[in-house]
N, C-alpha and C positions, 0 to 999 in steps of 0.2 A: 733337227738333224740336217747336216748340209748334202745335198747331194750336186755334183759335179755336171758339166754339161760340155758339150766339143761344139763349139759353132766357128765357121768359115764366114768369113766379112758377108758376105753376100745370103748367108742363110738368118742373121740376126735380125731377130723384129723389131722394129723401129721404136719398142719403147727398151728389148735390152741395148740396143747403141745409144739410146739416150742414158738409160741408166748407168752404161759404162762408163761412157765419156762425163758425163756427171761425179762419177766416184772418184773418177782417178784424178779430175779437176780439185775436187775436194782435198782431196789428200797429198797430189804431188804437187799442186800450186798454192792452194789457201795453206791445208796443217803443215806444211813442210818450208813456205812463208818463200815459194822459188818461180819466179816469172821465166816462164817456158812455154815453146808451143809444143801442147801434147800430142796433138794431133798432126801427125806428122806423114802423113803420107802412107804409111809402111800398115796400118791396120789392113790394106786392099789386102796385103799376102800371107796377111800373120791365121794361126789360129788359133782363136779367143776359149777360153777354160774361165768358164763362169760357175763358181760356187753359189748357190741358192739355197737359202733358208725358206723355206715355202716359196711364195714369190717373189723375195726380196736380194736381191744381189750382195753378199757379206764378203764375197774373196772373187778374185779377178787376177790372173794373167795371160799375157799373150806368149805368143810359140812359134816360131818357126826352124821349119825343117831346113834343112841343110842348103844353102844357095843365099838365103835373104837374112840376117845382113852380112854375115860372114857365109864365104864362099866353102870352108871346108870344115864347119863347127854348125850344129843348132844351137839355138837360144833359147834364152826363157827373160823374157823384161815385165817392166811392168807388173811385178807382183805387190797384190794389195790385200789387205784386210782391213774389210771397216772398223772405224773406231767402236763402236760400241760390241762388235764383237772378237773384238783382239782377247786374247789370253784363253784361248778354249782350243788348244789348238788347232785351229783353223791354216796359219801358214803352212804348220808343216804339212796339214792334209792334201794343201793346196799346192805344195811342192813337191811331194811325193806321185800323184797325180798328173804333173807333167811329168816329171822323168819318167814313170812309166810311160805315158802315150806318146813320149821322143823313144825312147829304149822301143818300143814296139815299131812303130812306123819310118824310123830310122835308125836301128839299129847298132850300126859300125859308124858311126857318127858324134864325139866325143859332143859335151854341152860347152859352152863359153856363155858366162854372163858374166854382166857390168853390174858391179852389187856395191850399195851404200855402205862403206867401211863400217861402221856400227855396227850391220848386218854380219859382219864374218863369220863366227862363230856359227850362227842361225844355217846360214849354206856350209858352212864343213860339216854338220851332224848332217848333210844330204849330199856328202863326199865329194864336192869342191875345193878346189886346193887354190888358193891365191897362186898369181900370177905377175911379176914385176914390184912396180912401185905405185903407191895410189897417185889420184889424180884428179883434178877437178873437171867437174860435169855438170852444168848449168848450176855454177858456184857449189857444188854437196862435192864433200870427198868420196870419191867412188874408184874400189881395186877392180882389176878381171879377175875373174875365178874360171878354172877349167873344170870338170868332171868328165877325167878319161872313160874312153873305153877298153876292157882288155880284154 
């Protein structure tokens, strides 16, 4: 069973920053075949939602409230599910999990993410709505998606 965790850049023990930064290398530069730097400065403000299978890290995204990167929307980036545990659903656990901990901690604050067109579908069953026209993002075709608030 996966259980959920809230950690702030500064409260992560130095082997979940390893593990995270490991995963997401894993996935969004090796399986995804895309030279980028993942590490981007922006984990200092974000906060981190680490799904854990006993001790092992299976799902990861980061979070920020309202201010960082967009000035009058939160976010949700970086979401992963490890390869060997994809199909259980774990994304959507792991998505439903942020918008509530954004819906609680900021409230009147609509969501905007940048999501891998592939993915559409996957964020409109968690009521994202495409935004404009897609567009490239370190080479992957990727839309914005909103999720108002009303």
């Amino acid at each position: 069973m996966i259980k959920f965790h809230v950690r702030k850049y500064q409260d992560l023990s130095l082997y979940e920053a390893h593990d995270i930064f490991s995963l997401r290398s894993e996935i969004f530069v090796v399986e995804q075949n895309c030279i980028y730097q993942d590490i981007d400065g922006k984990d200092k403000n974000a906060v981190h939602i680490i799904g854990k299978n006993e001790k092992e890290i299976v799902a990861y995204a980061r979070i920020f409230v309202s201010g960082e990167p967009y000035s009058d929307f939160t976010s949700i980036g970086r979401v992963l599910v490890k390869k060997k545990s994809r199909g259980k659903s774990l994304g959507h656990q792991l998505m439903a999990f942020c918008i509530k901990f954004l819906e609680t901690n900021d409230p009147k604050c609509s969501i905007k993410i940048s999501a891998q067109t592939h993915l559409e579908k996957f964020y409109y069953i968690h009521g994202f709505k495409k935004q404009g026209e897609s567009y490239l993002e370190d080479g992957i075709p990727h839309i914005e998606m909103l999720k108002e608030v009303f």
